[in-house]
Steps between C-alpha positions, in 0.01 A plus 500: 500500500258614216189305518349290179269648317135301494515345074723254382534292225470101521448302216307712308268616737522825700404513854552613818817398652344369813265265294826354323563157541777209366522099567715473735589261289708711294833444407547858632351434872684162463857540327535921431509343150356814315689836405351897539586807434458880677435756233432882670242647320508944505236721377302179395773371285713164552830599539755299267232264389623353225862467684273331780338262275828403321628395824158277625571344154843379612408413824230276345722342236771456759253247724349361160163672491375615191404888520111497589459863369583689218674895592230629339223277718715554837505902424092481480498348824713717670331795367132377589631435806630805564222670422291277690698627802499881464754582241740643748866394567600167605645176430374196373567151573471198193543190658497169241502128633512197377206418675333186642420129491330245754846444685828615547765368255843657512506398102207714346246314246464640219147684353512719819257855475720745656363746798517860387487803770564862524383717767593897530670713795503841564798638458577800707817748449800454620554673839713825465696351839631220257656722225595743727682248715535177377483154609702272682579158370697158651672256303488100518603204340290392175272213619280455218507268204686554163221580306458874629405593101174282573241765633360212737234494765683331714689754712544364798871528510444881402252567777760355777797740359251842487405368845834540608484845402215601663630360855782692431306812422612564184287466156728210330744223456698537259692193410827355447596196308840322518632933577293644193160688482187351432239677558227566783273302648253657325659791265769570266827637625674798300873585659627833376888564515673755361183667256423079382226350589560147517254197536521133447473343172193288408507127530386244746624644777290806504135589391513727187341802668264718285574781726883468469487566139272830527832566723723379234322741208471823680837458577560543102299813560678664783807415311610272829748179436340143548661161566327143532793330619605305825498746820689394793440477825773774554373726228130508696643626808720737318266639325416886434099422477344167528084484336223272503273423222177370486164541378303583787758830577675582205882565634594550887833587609636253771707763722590261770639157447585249790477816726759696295440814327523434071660793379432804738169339623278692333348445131762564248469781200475230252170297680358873476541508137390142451197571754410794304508333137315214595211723626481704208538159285169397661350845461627474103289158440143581658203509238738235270450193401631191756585313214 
């Protein structure tokens, strides 16, 4: 695991991480009632920030919070922040709760100051063994709740599925709804079949992933088909290639599934090309603007 690095961001004030502190009075520590994001920051830049932002926006309108930042104030703090830690590559993590009264009410009052937190983590390259290879993924039964577009804190469902994966020794769950694809427990899931790349479409079901449409554009690019539609349980383990998106990685190419080989278990021509265009994407956007 990457480790932290020492400034972060809590209302207003930056600080050392290990001096942070929060009521544990919090709706957060109490309820998970607060939202976040992951934005992967390269060369110094935030990756997708605006795309990010958007999506906090959503997330906060979805749970009736009013947005507590502007895009232009957010990008300030991420890039003192950044700076603060180094400049170099890594992800940051915005955290926004509804915060805290004297009590716990399942109803919130209103007039609430909401608890605002970001903290940095290095983010090291992906190891050669995991392009080179792949990864192996299991599949379960969807066990969280229906609103999967709601980029919640509370995760607790989604830490007992990727646990499942990681007793199995493989990297995810990938899950299965009433015989359609979700998504994973933590990533987007891209099924390629015959030169399409196919994902899920947007809606409740599914968190609108800001890495899935990087995916989505550069197929344009590399002049690959792309389908948000349904994908069936029997179209995942047909499958020629099966990928992972997320912002932490980029794309990984799931070669195993259930202990089956996806296509001739090894990463497919197509994840190469993907693979390829997303690094040069993030190559093509250092030293611009994150807004």
């Amino acid at each position: 695991m990457s480790a932290p690095l020492p400034t972060c961001y809590l209302n207003g004030a930056y600080l050392p991480l290990a001096e942070a502190r929060v009521s544990p009075l919090d709706r957060a520590f109490l309820f998970g009632d607060a939202v976040y994001e992951v934005i992967p920051v390269y060369a110094g830049r935030p990756f997708r920030l605006r795309e990010h932002l958007d999506r906090l926006n959503r997330s906060l309108a979805a749970i009736r919070m009013a947005a507590p930042r502007s895009h232009p104030e957010w990008a300030a703090i991420c890039q003192r922040l950044i700076a603060q830690n180094g400049g170099q590559d890594s992800y940051l993590y915005i955290q926004v709760t509804r915060g805290g009264e004297l009590g716990r009410n399942h109803a919130w009052p209103d007039g609430l100051t909401p608890t605002l937190f970001a903290y940095a983590t290095s983010l090291d390259a992906t190891p050669e063994k995991l392009l080179d290879q792949g990864v192996a993924a299991i599949t379960a039964e969807e066990t969280r709740w229906t609103r999967r577009d709601i980029k919640s804190t509370a995760l607790l469902a989604n830490i007992l599925l990727k646990k499942l994966a990681v007793d199995a020794g493989a990297f995810e769950t990938i899950l299965l709804e009433k015989g359609e694809l979700t998504e994973g427990s933590s990533t987007t899931v891209h099924v390629v079949s015959d030169g399409v790349v196919h994902t899920p479409p947007n809606g409740h079901h599914v968190l609108p992933g800001t890495t899935r449409d990087v995916v989505t554009e550069l197929a344009v690019r590399l002049n690959l088909s792309s389908n948000s539609s349904r994908v069936t349980e029997a179209q995942l383990r047909s499958a020629d290639e099966i990928w992972l998106a997320f912002a932490t990685r980029g794309i990984l190419p799931v070669t195993r599934l259930d202990g089956t080989a996806v296509g001739n278990g090894k990463p497919g021509p197509l994840f190469k090309r993907m693979h390829a265009a997303f690094v040069d994407y993030t190559r093509e956007l250092a030293g611009t603007p994150p807004l």
